[in-house]
C-alpha positions in Angstrom: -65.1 20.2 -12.9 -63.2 22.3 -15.7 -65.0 25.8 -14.8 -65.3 27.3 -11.6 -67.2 30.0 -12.6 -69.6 30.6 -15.1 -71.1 34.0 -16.9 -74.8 33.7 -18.0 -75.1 36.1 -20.5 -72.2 38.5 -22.4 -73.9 41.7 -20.8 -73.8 40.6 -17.0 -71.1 42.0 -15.0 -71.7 39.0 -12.0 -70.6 35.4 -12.3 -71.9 32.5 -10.4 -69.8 29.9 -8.3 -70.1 26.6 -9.5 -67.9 25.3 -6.7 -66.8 26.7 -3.4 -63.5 29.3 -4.0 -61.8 30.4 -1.2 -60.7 34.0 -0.4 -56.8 34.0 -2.3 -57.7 32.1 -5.0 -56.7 33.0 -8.8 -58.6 31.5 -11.4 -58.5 32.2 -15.3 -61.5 33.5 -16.5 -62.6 34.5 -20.2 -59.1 35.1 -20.6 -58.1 37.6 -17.4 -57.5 36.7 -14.0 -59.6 37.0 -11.0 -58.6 37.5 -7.5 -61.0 35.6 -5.2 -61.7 38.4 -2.2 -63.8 36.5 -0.1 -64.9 33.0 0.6 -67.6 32.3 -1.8 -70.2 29.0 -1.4 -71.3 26.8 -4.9 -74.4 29.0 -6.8 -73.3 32.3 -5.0 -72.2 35.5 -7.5 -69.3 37.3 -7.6 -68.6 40.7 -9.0 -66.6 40.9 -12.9 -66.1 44.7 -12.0 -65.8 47.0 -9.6 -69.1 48.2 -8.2 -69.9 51.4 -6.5 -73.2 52.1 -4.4 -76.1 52.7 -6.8 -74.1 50.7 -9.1 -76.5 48.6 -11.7 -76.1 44.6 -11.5 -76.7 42.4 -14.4 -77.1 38.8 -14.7 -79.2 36.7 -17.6 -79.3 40.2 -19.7 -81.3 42.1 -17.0 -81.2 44.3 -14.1 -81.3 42.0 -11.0 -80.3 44.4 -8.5 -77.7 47.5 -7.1 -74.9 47.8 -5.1 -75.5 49.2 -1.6 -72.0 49.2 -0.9 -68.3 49.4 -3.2 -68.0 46.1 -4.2 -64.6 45.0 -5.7 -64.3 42.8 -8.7 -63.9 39.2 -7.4 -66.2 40.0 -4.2 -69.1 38.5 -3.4 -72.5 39.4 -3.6 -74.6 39.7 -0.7 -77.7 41.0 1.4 -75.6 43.1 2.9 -73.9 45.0 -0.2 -77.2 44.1 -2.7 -80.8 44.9 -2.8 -83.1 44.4 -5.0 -83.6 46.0 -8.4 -85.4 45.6 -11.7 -86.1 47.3 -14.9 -89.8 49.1 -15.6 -91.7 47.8 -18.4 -94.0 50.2 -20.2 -95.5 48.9 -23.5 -94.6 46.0 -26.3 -91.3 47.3 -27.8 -90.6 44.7 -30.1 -92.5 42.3 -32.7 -92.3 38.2 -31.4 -88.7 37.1 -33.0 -88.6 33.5 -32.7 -86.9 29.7 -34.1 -88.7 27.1 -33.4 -86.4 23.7 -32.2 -86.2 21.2 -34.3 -89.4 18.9 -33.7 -89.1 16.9 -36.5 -88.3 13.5 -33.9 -91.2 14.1 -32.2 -93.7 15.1 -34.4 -95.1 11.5 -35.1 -94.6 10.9 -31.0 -97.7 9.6 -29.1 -98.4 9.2 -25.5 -101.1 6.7 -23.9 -103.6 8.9 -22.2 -107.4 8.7 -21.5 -109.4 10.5 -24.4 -112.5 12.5 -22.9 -115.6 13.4 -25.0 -114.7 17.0 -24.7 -111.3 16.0 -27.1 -109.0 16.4 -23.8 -106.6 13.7 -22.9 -106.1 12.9 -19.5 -102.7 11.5 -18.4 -104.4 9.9 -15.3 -107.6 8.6 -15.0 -109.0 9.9 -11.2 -112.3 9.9 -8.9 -112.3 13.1 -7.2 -114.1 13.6 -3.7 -113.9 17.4 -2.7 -116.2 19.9 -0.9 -117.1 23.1 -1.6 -117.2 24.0 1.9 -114.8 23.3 4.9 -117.6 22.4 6.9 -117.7 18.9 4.7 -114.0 18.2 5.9 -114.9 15.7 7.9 -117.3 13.4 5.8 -114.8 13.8 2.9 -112.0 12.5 5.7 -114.6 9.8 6.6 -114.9 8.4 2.9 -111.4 8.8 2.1 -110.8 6.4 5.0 -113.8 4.3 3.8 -112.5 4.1 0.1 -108.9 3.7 0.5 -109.2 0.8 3.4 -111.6 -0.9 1.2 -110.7 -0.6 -1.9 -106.8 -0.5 -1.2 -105.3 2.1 -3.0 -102.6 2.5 -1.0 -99.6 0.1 0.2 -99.0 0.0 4.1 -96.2 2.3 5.1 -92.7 1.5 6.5 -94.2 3.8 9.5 -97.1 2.1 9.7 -95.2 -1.4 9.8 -92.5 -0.1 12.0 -95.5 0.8 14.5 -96.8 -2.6 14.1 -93.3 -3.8 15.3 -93.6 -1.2 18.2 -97.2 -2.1 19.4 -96.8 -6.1 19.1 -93.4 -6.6 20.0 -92.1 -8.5 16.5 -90.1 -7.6 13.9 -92.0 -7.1 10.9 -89.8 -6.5 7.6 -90.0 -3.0 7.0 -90.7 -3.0 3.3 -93.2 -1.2 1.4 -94.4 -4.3 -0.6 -97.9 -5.5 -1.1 -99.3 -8.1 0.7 -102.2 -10.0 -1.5 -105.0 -8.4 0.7 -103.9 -5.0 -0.1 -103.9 -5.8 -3.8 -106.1 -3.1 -5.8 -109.2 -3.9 -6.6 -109.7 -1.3 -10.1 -106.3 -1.0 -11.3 -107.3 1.5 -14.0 -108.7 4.3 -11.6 -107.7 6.5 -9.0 -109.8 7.6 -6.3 -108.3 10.9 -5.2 -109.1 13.5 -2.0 -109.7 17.0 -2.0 -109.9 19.1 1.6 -109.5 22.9 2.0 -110.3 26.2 4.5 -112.9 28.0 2.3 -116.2 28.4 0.7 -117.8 30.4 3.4 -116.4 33.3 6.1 -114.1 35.0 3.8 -115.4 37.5 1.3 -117.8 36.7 -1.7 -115.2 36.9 -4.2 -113.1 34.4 -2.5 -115.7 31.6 -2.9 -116.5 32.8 -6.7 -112.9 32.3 -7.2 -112.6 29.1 -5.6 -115.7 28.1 -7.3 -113.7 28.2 -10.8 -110.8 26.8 -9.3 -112.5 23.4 -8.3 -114.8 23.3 -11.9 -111.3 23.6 -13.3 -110.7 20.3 -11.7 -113.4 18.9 -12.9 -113.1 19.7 -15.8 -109.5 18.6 -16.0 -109.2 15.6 -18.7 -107.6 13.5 -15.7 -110.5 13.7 -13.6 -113.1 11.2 -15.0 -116.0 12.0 -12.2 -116.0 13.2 -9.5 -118.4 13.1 -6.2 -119.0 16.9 -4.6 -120.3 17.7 -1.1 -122.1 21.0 -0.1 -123.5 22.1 3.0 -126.0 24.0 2.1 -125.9 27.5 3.5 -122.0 28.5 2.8 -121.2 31.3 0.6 -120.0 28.6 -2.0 -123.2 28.0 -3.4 -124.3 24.8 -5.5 -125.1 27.0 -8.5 -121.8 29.5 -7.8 -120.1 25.6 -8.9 -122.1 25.2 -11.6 -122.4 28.3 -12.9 -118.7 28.4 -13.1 -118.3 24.5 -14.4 -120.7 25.4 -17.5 -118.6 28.7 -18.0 -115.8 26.7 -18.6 -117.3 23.7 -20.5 -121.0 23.7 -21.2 -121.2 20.3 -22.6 -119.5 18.6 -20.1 -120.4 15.3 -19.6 -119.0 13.6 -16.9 -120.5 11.9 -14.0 -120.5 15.3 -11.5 -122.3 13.8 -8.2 -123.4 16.7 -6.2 -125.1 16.4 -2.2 -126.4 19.2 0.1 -126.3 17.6 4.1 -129.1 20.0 5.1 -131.0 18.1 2.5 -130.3 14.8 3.3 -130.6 13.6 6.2 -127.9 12.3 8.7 -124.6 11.8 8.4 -125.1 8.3 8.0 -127.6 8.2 5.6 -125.7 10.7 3.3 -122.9 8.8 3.5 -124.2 5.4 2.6 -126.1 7.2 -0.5 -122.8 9.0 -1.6 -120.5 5.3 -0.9 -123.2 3.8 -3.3 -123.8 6.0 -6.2 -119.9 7.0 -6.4 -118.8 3.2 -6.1 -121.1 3.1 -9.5 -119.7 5.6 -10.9 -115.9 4.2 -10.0 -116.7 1.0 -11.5 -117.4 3.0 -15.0 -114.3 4.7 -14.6 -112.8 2.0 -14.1 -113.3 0.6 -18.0 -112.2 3.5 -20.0 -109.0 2.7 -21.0 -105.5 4.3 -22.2 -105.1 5.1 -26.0 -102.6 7.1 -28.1 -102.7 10.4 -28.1 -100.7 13.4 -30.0 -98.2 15.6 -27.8 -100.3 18.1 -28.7 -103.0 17.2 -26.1 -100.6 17.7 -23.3 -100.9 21.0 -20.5 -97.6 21.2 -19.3 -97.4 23.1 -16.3 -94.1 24.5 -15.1 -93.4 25.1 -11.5 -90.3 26.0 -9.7 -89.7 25.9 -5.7 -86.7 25.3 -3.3 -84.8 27.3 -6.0 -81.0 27.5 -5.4 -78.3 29.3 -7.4 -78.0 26.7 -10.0 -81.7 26.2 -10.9 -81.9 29.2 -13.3 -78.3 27.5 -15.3 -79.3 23.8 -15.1 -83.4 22.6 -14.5 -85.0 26.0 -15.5 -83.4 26.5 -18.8 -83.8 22.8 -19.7 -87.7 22.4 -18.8 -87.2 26.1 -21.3 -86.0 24.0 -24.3 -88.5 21.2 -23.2 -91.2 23.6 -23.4 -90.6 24.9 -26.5 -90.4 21.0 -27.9 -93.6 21.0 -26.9 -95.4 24.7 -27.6 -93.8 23.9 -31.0 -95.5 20.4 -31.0 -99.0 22.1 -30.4 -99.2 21.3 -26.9 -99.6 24.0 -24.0 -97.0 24.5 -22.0 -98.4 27.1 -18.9 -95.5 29.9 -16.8 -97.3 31.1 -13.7 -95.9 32.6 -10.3 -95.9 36.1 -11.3 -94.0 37.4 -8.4 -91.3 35.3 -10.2 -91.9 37.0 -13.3 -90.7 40.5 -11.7 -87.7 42.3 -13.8 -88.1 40.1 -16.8 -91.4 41.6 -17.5 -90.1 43.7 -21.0 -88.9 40.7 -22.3 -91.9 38.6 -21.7 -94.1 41.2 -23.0 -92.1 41.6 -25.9 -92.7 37.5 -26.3 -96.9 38.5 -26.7 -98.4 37.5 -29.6 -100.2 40.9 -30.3 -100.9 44.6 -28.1 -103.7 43.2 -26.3 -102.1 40.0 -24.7 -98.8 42.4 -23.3 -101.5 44.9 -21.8 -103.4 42.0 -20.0 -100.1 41.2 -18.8 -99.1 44.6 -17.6 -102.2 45.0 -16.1 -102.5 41.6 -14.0 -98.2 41.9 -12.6 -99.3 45.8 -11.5 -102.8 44.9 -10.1 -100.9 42.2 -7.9 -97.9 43.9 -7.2 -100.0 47.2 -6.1 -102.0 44.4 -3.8 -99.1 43.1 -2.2 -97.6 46.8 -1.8 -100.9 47.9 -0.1 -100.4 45.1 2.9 -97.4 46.0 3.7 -95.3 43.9 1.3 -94.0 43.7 -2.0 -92.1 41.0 -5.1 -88.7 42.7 -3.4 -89.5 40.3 -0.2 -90.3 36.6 -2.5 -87.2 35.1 -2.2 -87.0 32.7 0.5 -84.9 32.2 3.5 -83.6 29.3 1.5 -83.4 31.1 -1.6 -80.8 33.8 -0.1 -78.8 31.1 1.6 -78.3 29.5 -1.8 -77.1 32.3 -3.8 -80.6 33.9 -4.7 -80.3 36.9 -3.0 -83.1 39.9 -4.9 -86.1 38.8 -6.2 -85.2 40.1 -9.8 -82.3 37.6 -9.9 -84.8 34.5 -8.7 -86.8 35.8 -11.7 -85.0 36.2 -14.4 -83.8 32.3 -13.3 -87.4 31.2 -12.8 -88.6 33.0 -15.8 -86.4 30.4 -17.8 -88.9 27.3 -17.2 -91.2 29.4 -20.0 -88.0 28.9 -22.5 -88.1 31.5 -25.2 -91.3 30.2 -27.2 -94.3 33.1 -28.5 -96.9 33.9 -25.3 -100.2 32.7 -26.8 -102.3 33.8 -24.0 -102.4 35.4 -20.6 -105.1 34.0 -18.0 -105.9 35.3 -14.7 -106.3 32.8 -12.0 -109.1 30.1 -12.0 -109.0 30.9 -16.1 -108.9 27.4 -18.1 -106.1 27.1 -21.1 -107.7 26.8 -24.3 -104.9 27.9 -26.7 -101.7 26.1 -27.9 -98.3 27.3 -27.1 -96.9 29.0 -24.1 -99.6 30.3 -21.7 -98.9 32.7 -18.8 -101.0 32.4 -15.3 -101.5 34.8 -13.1 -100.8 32.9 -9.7 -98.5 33.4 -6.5 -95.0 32.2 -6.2 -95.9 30.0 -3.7 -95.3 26.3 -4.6 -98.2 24.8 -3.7 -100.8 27.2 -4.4 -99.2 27.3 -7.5 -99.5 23.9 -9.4 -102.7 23.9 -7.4 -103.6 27.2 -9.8 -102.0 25.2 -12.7 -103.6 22.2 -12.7 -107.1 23.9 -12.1 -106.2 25.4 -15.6 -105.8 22.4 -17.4 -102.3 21.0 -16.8 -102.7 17.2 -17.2 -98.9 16.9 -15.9 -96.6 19.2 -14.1 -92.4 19.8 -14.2 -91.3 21.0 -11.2 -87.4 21.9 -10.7 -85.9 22.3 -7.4 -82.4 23.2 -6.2 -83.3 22.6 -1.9 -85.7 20.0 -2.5 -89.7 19.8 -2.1 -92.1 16.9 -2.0 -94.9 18.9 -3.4 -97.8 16.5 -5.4 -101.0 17.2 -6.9 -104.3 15.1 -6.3 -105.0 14.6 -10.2 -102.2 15.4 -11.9 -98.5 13.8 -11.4 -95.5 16.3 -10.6 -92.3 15.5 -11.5 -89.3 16.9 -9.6 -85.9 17.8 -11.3 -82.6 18.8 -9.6 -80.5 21.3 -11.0 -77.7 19.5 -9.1 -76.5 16.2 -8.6 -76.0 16.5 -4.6 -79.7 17.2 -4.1 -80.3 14.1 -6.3 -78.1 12.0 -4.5 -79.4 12.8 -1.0 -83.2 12.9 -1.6 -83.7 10.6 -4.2 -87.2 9.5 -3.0 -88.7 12.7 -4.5 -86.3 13.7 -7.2 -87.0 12.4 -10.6 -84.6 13.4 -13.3 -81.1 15.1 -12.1 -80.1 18.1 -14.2 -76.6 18.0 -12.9 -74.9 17.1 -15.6 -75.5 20.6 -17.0 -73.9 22.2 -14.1 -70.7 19.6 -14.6 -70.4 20.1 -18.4 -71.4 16.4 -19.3 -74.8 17.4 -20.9 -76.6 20.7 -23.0 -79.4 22.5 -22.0 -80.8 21.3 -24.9 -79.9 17.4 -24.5 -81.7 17.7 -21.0 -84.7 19.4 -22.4 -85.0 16.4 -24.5 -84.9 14.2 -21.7 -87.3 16.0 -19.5 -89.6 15.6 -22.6 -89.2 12.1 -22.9 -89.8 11.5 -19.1 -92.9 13.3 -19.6 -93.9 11.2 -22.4 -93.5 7.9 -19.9 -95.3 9.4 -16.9 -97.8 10.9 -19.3 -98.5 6.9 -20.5 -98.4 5.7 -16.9 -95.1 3.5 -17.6 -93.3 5.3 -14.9 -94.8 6.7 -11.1 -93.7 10.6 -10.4 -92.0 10.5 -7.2 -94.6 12.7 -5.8 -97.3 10.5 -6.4 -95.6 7.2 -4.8 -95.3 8.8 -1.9 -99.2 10.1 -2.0 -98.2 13.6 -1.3 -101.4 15.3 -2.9 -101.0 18.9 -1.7 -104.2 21.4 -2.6 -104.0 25.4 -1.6 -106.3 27.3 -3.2 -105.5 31.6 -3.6 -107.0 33.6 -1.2 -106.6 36.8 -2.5 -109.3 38.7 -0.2 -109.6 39.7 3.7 -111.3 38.0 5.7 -115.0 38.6 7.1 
């Protein structure tokens, strides 16, 4: 590696590691020497200048914290000498300044997707089974083990062989491949499971909110039906879900198959009705078919979890320029976790299309930030345990890495959560920064795929909608490569541009978009759903 350290942006007065230096070492830098001070680990920062306390720290352009402590120029930075610190954000201060990339190899680009009436595409073409109250946890459990025995969706496990091998004493090869019994029987439809804690005992709000959340699956162009099961006297009503499916499409027309158990019956009987008319309706789904489809009719969403110090230099930026491929292109790409979004808040409002957009903004970050302040918390405590271990040590410097998924496109629109995308270009949701609950808000809004980068590794999936993983180092990639997709490495060893692995993110996309390639997440089945609970509990 030619550079040890690297300097984001000409203002910042930090540098980060991109290799371990050791306390003694001298190394050239923009011309001057530096004195390493202490032992400093790969993605960690080190001080370009002396720093006294109360002293401002800039990294990407923006505050991202102050010195509790003198820090001397080649030390590094730590919880110890750093806390947390960002700018304040008053009103739009500048008109949207913008270059689009150059789109002109894309433009006549298709993917293979599944055309809905409603002029959606869907990237995946899925049967969805979900409740709208825990209480139907169980008879979702029982026809997701129905459906998947029967109809063989899923391969046997190396587990599940290597218990095999336990229980009968032989030694069954431990592969994953099909044997001809387990052989599909639809091999253009998906029959996916939803389970989750609410629709009843929290407050009303909750279920409203989880009410839009699950039409927003519905409606989602990957979902082609889907089969929903109701209790009957939850605070989740029937007519909550619909009311809140025709709010976001009116003329929907997909197969929605609704039952109520106080109304039907026994378990059995309820059962056997819902096995029959949804086997019907997978049979249907089963014949609609992939066609092209214009870039334009993807939802990108872009997610970011297990971030290290290297994620907001490598994966971030380069899903950035990917995104703006495709905001350019007409599609939609969609920035959420707005705890993430906490000192680069100027700049994004800045990005707003027009006054009322950068209020909305403004408005949602201090609603949520007052919430969390009010229980005790606050966006100062978001980074992780394994975000401070790997060089992200104040929640304004995970920001202004994470903010860089969102690239540097116009903001077209700002949604609240359980709001569906309508608009093209660069969308902003308010959601947490918590992975899962995350691309769960996401794809509830219309994402038909989702880029997620990682610097620590996470196996998070999505029931409907495949999530592709990117490393923003090669280690990672090398030692879980059963849930890492693309490796964005090569940015961090000098091999590649931001910009040549945008454009290979974007093809990838393209080819798991068309079903040509499997997202890791979704070979392994890992179809994580958290919905927001942002109420107490009654």
């Amino acid at each position: 590696m030619k550079n040890k350290l690297i300097k984001v942006h000409p203002e910042d007065n930090v540098a980060i590691a991109l290799t371990d230096l050791w306390q003694g070492d001298k190394l050239d830098f923009e011309g001057e020497e530096v004195i390493v001070l202490s032992d400093v680990k790969a993605k960690h920062k080190i001080t370009m200048v002396d720093l006294e306390p109360e002293s401002k720290i800039y990294m990407y352009g923006v505050l991202v914290g102050k010195a509790t402590s003198s820090i001397k120029r080649g030390d590094v930075l730590t919880v110890d000498n750093v806390k947390h610190q960002a700018s304040t954000t008053t009103e739009k201060t500048a008109t949207v300044s913008y270059t689009a990339p150059d789109i002109s190899k894309w433009k006549e680009r298709t993917f293979m997707g599944y055309h809905r009436n409603d002029r959606q595409v869907g990237t995946q073409n899925v049967w969805l089974f979900f409740p709208l109250v825990f209480c139907e946890n169980r008879n979702v459990e029982l026809l997701k083990d129905v459906f998947e025995k029967e109809l063989s969706f899923h391969k046997s496990s190396k587990q599940r062989k290597l218990l095999r091998n336990l229980i009968s004493g032989e030694n069954i090869e431990l592969s994953e491949d099909k044997t001809p019994d387990e052989e599909p029987i639809f091999d253009n439809v998906e029959v996916r499971f939803i389970t989750h804690q609410g629709g009843c005992g929290g407050i009303r709000q909750d279920s409203v909110s989880l009410s839009k959340l699950l039409a927003g699956y519905v409606n989602n162009p990957n979902v082609a039906g889907a089969t929903v099961l109701s209790l009957g006297c939850q605070n989740l009503q029937i007519d909550i879900f619909q009311n809140a499916l025709d709010a976001i499409n009116p003329d929907l027309d997909k197969p929605v198959l609704i039952y109520e158990q106080q109304q039907e019956g026994t378990i059995d009987e309820m059962l056997n009705k819902i096995i029959r008319d949804s086997f019907d309706g997978i049979k249907k789904a089963n014949e609609i078919q992939r066609q092209p489809a214009p870039l334009s009719k993807l939802k990108l969403g872009l997610e970011c979890g297990g971030s290290d110090g290297f994620s907001g230099i490598s994966a971030n930026p380069s899903l950035g320029y990917a995104s703006d491929l495709l905001a350019a292109l007409g599609g939609s790409p969609i920035l959420s976790e707005f705890p993430e979004l906490c000192g680069v808040e100027q700049e994004l409002v800045n990005r707003c299309v027009d006054e009322e957009k950068a209020k909305r903004f403004l408005k949602l970050m201090r609603a949520y930030e007052d919430a969390a302040e009010a229980s005790g918390s606050g966006f100062d405590m978001n980074p992780s345990p394994g975000n401070i271990k790997d060089g992200l040590i104040t929640d304004a410097m995970k920001s202004a890495g994470a903010a860089k998924k969102g690239g540097t496109s116009p903001i077209q629109d700002i949604l609240d959560y359980g709001e569906y995308v309508t608009k093209p270009g660069l969308n902003l949701l308010c959601t947490p920064g918590n992975d899962v609950e995350s691309t769960t808000a996401m794809v509830g809004s219309g994402a038909n795929v989702v880029v997620f980068t990682t610097g620590l590794g996470t196996p998070t999936g999505n029931p409907i909608a495949p999530v592709i993983k990117v490393a923003s180092n090669s280690v990672l990639a090398g030692r879980m490569p059963d849930i890492i997709d693309i490796d964005s490495g090569a940015v961090i060893k000098g091999e590649k541009t931001i910009e040549e692995m945008g454009e290979e993110i974007l093809e990838y996309i393209i080819d798991v978009a068309s079903g040509k390639i499997t997202a890791k997440a979704d070979q392994n089945d890992q179809n994580d759903f958290i919905p927001w609970k942002r109420g107490v509990s009654l």
